[in-house]
N, C-alpha and C positions, 0 to 999 in steps of 0.2 A: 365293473359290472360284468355278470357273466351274460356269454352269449346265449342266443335261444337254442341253439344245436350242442352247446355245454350243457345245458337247464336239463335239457331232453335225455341226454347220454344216457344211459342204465336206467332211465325210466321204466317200472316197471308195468306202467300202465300206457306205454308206448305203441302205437300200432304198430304190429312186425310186418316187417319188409316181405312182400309175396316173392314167394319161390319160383323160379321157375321152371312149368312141368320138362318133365325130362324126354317127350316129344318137341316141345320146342328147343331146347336144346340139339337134339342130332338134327332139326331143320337147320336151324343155324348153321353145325359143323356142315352139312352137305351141301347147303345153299355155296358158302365160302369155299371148298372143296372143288365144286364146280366152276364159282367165277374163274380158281386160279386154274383147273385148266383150260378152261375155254379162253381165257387172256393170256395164257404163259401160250396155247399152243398158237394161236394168233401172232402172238410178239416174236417166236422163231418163223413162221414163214414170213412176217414180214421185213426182217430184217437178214434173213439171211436169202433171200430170191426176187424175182422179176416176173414179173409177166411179160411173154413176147406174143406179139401176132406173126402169124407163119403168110409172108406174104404170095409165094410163089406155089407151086407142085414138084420143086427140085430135090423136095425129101422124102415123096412118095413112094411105097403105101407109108412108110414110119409117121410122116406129119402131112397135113394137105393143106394146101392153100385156105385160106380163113382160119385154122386152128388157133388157140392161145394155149398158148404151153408157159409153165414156170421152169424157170433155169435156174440152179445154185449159182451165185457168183464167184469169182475164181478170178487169179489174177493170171492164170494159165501154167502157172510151173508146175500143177498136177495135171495137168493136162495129160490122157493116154490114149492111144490107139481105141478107135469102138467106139469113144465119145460122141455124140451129137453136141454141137458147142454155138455159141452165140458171138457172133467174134466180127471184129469192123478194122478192114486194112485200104487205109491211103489211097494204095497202089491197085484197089481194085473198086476206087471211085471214094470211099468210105461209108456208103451203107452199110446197118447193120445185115450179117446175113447168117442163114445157120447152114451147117453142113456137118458132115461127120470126119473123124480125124482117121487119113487111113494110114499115115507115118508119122514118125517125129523127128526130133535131129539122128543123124546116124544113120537113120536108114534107105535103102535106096528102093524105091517104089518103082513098081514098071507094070506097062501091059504090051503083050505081045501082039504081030499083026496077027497072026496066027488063032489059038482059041479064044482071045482077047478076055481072059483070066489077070484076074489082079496078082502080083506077085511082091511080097516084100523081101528083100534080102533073099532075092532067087527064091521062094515058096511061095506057093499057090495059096492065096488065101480064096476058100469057102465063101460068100455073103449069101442068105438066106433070106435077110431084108430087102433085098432089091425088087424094082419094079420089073423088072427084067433080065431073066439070065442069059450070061455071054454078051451083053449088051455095054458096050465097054467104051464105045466110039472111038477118037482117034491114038494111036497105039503111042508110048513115049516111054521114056526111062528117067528119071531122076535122083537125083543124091539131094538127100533135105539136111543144111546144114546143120547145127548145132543151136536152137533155141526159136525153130522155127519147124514148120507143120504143113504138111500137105491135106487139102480135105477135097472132100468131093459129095456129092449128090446122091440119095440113092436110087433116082429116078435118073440115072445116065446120062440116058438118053434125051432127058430136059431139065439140064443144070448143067448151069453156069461156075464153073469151079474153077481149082487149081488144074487143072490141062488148057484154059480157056487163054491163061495169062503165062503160059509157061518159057515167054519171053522174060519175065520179069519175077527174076529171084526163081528158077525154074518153078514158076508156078507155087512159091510158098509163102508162108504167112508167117511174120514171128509170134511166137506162143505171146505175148504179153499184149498182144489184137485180143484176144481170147476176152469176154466177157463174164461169159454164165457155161456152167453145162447145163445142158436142158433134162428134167428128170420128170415131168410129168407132164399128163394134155390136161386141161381143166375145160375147156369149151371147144365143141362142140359138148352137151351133158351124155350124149351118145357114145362118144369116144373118150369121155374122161377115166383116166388111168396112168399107172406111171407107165415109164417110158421101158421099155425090156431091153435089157443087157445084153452083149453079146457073145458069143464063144470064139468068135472068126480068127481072133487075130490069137488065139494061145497057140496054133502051129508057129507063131515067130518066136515063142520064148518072150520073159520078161513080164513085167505088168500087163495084167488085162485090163480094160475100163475100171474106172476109178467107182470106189462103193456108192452108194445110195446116199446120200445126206437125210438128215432129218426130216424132211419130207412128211413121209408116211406117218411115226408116231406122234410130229407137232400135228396133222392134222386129225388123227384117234382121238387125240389129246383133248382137241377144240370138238369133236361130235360127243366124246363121251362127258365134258364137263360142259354142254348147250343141254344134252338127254338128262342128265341130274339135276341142273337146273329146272327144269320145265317139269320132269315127273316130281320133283320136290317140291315146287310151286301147287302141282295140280293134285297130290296128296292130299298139303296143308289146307288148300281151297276146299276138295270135297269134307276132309275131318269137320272142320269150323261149319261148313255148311249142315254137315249133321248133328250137331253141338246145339246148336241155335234152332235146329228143329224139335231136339229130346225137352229143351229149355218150353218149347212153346206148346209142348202137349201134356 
């Protein structure tokens, strides 16, 4: 016995399948369009970042005390000079804590008693970011060995750094402490922005701070496919709603 969808096949007197309009179509393509970037850019910040809360004023003006900042993860062996980084050592309780990197292995970091100028490898390095110029506090010299990093505050003069501990491993940190670099503030909504680069340390030669992560376009990514979504919604809504008016007059 044939089936009833056999019976029906090539029926000439068949109801035809409605079409459909070719508005509801490009809703569709842009509806879909928009979930995947609003969930693709979503699925890259949350799998490749953190949120920190900035608990102290050790990194002011760059971060202040309450901030939440997002940091790339990083297991530290990109770690470069100019960094602000997210980093937890042992030896110096084991809180997380942020600071910025102002040497790596190889190089030998000093401040003078004198102008109390930062110097790497005998040059003056410039900082622009600080809370205070010439503000350097107590003067020291160090050789940072080989897979390990000196960092410091850029509020000097209130942070607790590598000069605080410079009994222990002169004051450094090994690179694989390192957790997140930190690339943008998200709260306070006042101060949300990514984090600015620096130039200081290209008088040493070598790598400046490490590029930008994905950051910025995953989150374009998630404003521009939330706005297509919702202006696609609020299109199809007013259309149907004028449809249903021309129907009733």
């Amino acid at each position: 016995m044939s089936s009833v969808a056999e019976r029906t096949t090539g029926d000439p007197l068949a109801p035809a399948r409605p079409r459909r309009a070719p508005g509801a179509v490009v809703q569709g393509v842009l509806l879909t369009v928009g979930l995947v970037l609003l969930i693709g850019g979503f699925a890259v910040i949350a799998v490749s970042y953190r949120p920190y809360n900035i608990p102290t004023g050790s990194m002011e003006p760059t971060l202040r005390a309450g901030d939440t900042v997002l940091a790339r993860k990083t297991d530290g062996a990109d770690v470069r000079r100019g960094d602000v980084v997210v980093f937890r050592d042992q030896a110096w309780g084991g809180p997380l804590m942020v600071k910025r990197v102002v040497a790596i292995g190889g190089d030998t970091v000093a401040v003078a008693t004198g102008d109390q100028r930062l110097t790497v490898n005998g040059k003056p390095v410039d900082e622009p970011y600080l809370a205070a110029q010439g503000a350097q506090g107590t003067a020291f010299s160090v050789e940072v060995p080989t897979g390990r990093l000196f960092l410091l505050g850029d509020n000097r003069l209130g942070s607790l750094d590598s000069r605080v501990h410079l009994e222990v491993d002169g004051g450094t940190v090994p690179a694989t402490g390192v957790e997140a670099r930190v690339e943008a503030t998200v709260l306070p909504l006042g101060r949300a922005g990514l984090l600015a680069g620096t130039s200081a340390f290209e008088v040493i030669g070598g790598e400046g701070p490490a590029d930008p992560g994905p950051l910025e376009p995953a989150f374009w990514a998630s404003v521009v496919g939330a706005a297509t979504i919702l202006v696609t919604t609020a299109v199809s809504g007013v259309a149907g709603l004028a449809r249903r008016r021309r129907r009733t007059t």
